[in-house]
NUMARFI-206052 format. One record per residue (C-alpha): x, y, z. Coordinates in steps of 0.1 Angstrom, whole numbers. Layout:
<nodes>
X/Y/Z
...
</nodes>
This chain:
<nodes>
-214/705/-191
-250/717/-182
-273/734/-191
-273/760/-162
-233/766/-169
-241/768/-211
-267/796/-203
-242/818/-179
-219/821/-209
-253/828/-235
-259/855/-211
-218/870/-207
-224/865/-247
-253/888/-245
-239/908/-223
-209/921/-242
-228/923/-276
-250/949/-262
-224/969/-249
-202/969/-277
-218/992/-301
-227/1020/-276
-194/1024/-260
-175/1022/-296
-201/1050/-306
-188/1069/-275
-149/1060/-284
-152/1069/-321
-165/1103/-306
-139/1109/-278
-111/1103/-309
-124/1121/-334
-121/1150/-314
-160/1154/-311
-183/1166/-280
-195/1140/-255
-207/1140/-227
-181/1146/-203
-163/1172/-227
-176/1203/-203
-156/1191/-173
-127/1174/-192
-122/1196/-214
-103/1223/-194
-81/1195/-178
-75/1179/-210
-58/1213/-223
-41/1218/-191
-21/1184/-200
-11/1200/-235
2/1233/-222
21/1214/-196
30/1189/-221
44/1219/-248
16/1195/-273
-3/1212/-301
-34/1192/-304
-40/1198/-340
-2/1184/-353
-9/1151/-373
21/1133/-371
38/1107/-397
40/1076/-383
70/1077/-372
67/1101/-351
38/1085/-336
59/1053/-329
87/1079/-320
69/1095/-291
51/1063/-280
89/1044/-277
103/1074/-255
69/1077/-238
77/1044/-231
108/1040/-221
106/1072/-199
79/1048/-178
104/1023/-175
128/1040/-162
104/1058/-136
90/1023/-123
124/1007/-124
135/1035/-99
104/1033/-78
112/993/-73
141/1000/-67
139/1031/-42
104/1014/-25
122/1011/10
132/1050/11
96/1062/-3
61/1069/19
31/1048/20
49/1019/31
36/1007/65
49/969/61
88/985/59
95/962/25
129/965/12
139/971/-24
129/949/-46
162/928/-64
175/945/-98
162/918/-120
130/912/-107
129/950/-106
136/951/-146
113/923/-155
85/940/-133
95/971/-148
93/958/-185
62/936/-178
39/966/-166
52/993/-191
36/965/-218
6/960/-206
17/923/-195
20/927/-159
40/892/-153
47/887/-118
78/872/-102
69/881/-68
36/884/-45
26/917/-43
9/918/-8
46/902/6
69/926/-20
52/962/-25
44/992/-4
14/1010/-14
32/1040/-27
47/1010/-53
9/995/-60
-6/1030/-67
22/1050/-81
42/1027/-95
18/995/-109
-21/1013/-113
-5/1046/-130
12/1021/-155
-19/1003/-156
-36/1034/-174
-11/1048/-195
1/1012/-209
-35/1004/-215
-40/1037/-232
-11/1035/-253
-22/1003/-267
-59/1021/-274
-40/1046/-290
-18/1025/-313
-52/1008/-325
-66/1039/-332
-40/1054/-355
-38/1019/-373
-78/1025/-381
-65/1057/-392
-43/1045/-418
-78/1027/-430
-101/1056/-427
-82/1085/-441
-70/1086/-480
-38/1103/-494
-28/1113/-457
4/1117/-444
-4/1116/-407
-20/1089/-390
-29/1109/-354
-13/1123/-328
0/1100/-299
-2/1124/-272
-36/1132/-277
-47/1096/-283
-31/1090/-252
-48/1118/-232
-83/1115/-245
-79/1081/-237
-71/1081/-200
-90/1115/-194
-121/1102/-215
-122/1063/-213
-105/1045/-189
-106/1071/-157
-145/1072/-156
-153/1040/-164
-121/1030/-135
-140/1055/-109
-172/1038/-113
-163/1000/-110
-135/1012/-79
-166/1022/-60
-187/992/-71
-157/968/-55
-159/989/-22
-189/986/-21
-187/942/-25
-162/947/0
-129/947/-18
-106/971/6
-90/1006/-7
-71/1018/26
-41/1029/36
-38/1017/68
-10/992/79
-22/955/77
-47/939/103
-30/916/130
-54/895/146
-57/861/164
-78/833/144
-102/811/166
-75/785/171
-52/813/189
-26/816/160
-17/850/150
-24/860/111
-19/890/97
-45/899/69
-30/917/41
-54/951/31
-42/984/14
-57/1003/-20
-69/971/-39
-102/984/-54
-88/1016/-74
-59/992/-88
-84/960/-96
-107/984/-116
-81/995/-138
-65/959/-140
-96/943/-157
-105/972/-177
-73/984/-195
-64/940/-197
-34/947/-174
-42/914/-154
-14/923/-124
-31/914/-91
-28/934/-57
-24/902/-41
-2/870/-48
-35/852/-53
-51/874/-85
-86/870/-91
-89/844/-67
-85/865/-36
-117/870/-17
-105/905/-13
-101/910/-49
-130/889/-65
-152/886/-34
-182/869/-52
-203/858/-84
-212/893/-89
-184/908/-90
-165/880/-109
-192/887/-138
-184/922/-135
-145/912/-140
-154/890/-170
-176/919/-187
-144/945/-182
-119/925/-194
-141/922/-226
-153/955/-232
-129/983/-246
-119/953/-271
-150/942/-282
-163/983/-285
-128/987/-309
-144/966/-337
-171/994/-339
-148/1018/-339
-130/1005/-367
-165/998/-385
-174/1037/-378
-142/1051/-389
-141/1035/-423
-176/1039/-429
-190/1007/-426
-201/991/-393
-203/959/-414
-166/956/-411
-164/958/-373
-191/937/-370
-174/915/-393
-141/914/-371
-160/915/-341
-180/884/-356
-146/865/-361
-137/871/-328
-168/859/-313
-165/821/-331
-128/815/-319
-140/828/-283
-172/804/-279
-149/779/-293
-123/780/-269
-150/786/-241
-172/755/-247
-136/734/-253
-126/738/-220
-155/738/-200
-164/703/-216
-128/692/-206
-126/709/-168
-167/693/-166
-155/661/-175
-131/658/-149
-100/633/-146
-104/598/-159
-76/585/-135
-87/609/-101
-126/588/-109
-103/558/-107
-92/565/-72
-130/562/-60
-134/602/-60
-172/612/-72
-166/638/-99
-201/639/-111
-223/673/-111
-254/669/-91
-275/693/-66
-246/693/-41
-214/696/-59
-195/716/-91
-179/680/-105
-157/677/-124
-119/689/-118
-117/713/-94
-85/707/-80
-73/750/-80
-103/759/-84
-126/785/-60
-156/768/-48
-176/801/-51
-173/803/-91
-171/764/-94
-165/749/-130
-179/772/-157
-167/804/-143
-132/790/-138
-130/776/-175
-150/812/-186
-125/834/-166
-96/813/-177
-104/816/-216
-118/856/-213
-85/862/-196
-62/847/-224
-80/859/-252
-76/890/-244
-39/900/-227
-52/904/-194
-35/877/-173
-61/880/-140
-69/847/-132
-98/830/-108
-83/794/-105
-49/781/-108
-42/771/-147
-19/748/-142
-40/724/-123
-65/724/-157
-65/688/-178
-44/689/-202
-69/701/-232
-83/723/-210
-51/740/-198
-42/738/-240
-74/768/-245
-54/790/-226
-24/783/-241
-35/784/-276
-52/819/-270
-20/835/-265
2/820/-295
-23/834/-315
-12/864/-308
-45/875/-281
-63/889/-312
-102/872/-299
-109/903/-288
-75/907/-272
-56/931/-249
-71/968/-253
-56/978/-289
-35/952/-294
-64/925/-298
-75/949/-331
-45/961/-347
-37/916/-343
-69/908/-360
-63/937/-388
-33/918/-392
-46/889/-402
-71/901/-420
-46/919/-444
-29/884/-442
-65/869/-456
-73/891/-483
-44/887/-499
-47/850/-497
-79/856/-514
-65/882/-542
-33/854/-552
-71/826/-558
-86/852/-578
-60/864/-591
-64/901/-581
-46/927/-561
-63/925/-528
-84/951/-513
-95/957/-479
-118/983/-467
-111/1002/-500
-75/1000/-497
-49/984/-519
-28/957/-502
7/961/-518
41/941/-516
54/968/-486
18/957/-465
22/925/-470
61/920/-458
56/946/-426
26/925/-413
47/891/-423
70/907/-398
49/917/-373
31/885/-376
64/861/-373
79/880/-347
54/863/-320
64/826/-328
99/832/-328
100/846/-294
74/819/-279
93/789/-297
130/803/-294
132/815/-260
109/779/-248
137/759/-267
164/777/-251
146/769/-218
141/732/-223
180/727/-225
192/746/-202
196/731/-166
194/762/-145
160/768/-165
142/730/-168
150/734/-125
125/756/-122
94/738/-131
72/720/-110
69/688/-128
85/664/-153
78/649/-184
52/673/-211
36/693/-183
71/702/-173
74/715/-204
38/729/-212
46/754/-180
79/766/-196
57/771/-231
28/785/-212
55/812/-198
69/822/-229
34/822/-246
25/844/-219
48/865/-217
56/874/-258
16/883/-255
19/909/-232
-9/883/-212
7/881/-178
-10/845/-167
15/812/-159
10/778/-154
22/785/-115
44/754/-110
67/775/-129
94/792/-106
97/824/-124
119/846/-100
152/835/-111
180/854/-123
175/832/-165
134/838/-164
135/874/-151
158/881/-180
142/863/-208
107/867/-199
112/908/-197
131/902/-230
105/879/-244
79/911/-234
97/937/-249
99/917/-284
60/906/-279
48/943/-274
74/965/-296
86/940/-324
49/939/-335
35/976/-333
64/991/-351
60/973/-386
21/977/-379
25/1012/-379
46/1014/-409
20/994/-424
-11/1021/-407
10/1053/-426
18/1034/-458
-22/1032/-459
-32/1063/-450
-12/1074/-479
-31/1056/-505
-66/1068/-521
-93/1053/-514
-107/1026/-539
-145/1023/-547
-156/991/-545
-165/969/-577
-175/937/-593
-142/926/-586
-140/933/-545
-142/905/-524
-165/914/-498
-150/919/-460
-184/919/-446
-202/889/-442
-204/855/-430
-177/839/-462
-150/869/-445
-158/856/-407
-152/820/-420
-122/828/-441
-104/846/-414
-114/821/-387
-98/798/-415
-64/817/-417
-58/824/-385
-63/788/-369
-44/775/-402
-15/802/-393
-14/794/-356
-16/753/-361
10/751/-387
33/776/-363
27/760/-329
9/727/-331
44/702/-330
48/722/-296
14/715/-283
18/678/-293
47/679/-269
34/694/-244
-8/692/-235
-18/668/-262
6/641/-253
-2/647/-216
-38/644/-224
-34/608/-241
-7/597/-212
-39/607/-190
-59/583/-205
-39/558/-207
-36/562/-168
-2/581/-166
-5/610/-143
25/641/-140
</nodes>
């Protein structure tokens, strides 16, 4: 590591910390139903939706209703995308002339964008027309995002609001959202990427000769509008086979940063939202705190490991030591242009959060390395996460932590001036256990079944890290693999869109039973008694439980897969 790379992720650090507390000011506004801004041009097109929509803005609805609505709403976009995939060849904006796309990669594409995973089976620039990418893919983009935003909101609702019976409405959290959030900021960055080059066209793709008198065609069409919306809602699906690592997507340092900083920024402005809604900023702060220790961790982890390089490549003669005129270190799938730091940044910002863009090809990471990543996800995205799910997670596991504390003092637990009762505790249990038993079941299934162990790239405990990493990945809605795995098969199309399905919907619908059992309580003043939620013992004690949660779930997988890889490295074994 150096000292140059430690300071680029001080100042992303920096970066995000400043922007947090604004833009959750601006949230907690837009959801509260208050004035901003933009309310005197919005306004009239946000009650345009609700007339269309037959939605009375003012009905609070029981949660579930809320999870009612956001199923069908759901489901309705699934079936819409699964008949664009499947109809692409007979729609317009197609200047390539692709064909349908094959009924099971069709569902699993289907499935993965609907929950915010965006898993791809295919390359999109070979695959998709444009009328796919825009109507199909970037709509999904927003309204999956803003579902997700919406979810976490109504769980802070169940928080904020005593002796309630409603915990929001979802069509309005889901309108305010798009309309208010994610639209402006997605106008703004599109033209930004324009104008650092990234291509938003319809035009057919360019055919031209390269200097060596070979014909290539160069693969263009409406990249920027989608990557905007891809980083910012954590949708992570790339216009091009490539992701984040296409020039024409991630052109250069500036707009990588820029990438970074999106991917961060609706999550990281949630934890003031929560801390505004309840009444005490502490709390967000607190969450937002948590979040920050488990991200530096991960970040400084694998930057030392992709800066140190590979013990047995050095023993083939090759100089992988930084100086003035090379990166170091292992950059085997990695861009020059963002070198080591950025690579093992992007690669760690990504899987914290359930965004799945990538800059550099994660299965080419050592071992340890490659085991950030992986880790991120099994514990269930919540550093910072995907936008909503990474709060309503960490909530989770903070109702998880204070009743471990209550059971050592021997007190019912509190939180934020709500009781944590027997019905909280078994509905969060569920939502929580529901994550390992997708990742480790469907990955067991996997590594016995021919068909399946034939689609990975390599043998022995990489073989099987890329099978984990796809499971991990795909349960938390994150969309990234370990690309040595051949996903587009008939077994992982199935299971990976099933694995989705139970990653996004088995979770969120005990967390919202969990949101309107709360709002239903009154609210409790704090006492002697209350164990505080809001300083540096909580941070510590939740940093605590959730490591303690995730090791005990997942680490005899991990020692099968990129630990014992990491100690065959050393001992000079190479897969």
């Amino acid at each position: 590591m150096t000292a140059n790379g430690l300071v680029q992720i001080a100042i992303y650090c920096a970066i995000i910390i400043v922007i947090a507390r604004p833009l959750g000011g601006y949230m907690t506004r837009v959801f509260n139903g208050e004035s901003v801004w933009l309310t005197p041009a919005l306004r009239p097109v946000e009650r345009i939706f609700y007339r269309l929509g037959g939605v009375d803005e003012k009905a609070d609805q029981h949660w579930l209703r809320y999870g009612t609505a956001m199923l069908f709403f759901s489901i309705a976009g699934f079936v819409l995308l699964y008949a664009i995939l499947r109809c692409q060849s007979y729609l317009p904006f197609n200047p390539q002339g692709f064909g349908n796309v094959d009924p099971l990669l069709a569902f699993d594409t289907a499935i993965s964008f609907v929950t915010n995973t965006n898993w791809q089976n295919y390359g999109g620039e070979t695959t998709l027309s444009y009328f796919t990418q825009m109507v199909g893919l970037t709509v999904h983009n927003f309204v999956s995002a803003a579902t997700g935003i919406a979810l976490a909101v109504a769980f802070i609702r169940g928080f904020s609001r005593a002796s309630a019976n409603g915990i929001g409405n979802f069509w309005v959290d889901l309108t305010r959202c798009t309309l208010y959030v994610l639209l402006p900021i997605s106008i703004v960055v599109g033209l930004f990427f324009i104008w650092q080059g990234v291509p938003q066209t319809l035009g057919a793709y360019v055919d031209t000769t390269t200097i060596e008198g070979a014909h290539q065609s160069i693969a263009v069409g409406p990249v920027a509008s989608q990557e905007a919306i891809k980083m910012l809602g954590t949708n992570g699906g790339g216009f091009f086979n490539a992701n984040s690592a296409h020039p024409f997507e991630n052109p250069n340092a500036l707009t990588n940063l820029v990438q970074l900083i999106l991917i961060f920024t609706i999550g990281a402005a949630l934890t003031n939202v929560f801390g505004r809604m309840v009444g005490n900023e502490r709390q967000g702060w607190a969450l937002f705190g948590t979040m920050g220790v488990l991200f530096l961790a991960g970040a400084l982890i694998a930057y030392h490991f992709e800066a140190g390089g590979n013990p047995n490549v050095t023993a083939l003669g090759v100089d992988q030591a930084t100086s003035a005129l090379q990166a170091g270190g292992n950059m085997e799938g990695k861009e020059v242009r963002f070198g080591i730091v950025n690579s093992a940044l992007f690669a760690t910002v990504t899987t914290d959060a359930s965004c799945g863009a990538v800059n550099a090809w994660h299965d080419s990471f050592t071992p340890l390395g490659g085991l950030v990543p992986l880790l991120n996800m099994q514990l269930g995205e919540i550093i910072f996460g995907g936008v909503g799910s990474g709060l309503y997670g960490i909530l989770l596991f903070a109702i998880v932590g204070v009743f471990i504390c209550g059971l050592m003092v021997g007190r019912t637990p509190e939180y934020v001036g709500k009781k944590i009762e027997a019905f909280d505790i078994k509905m969060t249990a569920l939502a929580i256990i529901c994550l390992p038993f997708s990742i480790l079941g469907f990955t067991a299934i996997a590594t016995v079944l021919p068909a399946a162990v034939a689609s990975i790239a390599n043998q022995g405990p990489h073989g099987f890290s890329e099978i984990l990493y796809a499971f991990s990945s795909a349960t938390g809605n994150n969309g990234s693999a370990f690309g040595g795995l051949s996903g587009n098969t008939p077994f992982y199309n199935l299971t990976l869109g099933l694995a989705m399905t139970i990653g996004r919907f088995a979770m969120i619908v005990p967390m919202l039973a969990v949101a309107g059992s709360l709002a239903r309580k009154r609210k409790i003043a704090a006492s002697a008694g209350t164990f505080p939620t809001d300083g540096a013992l909580w941070v510590g004690i939740l940093v605590a439980v959730i490591l303690v949660v995730g090791g005990l779930t997942f680490f005899p997988a991990l020692s099968l897969g990129p630990i014992v890889e990491h100690f065959s490295m050393l001992n000079g074994t190479l897969y």
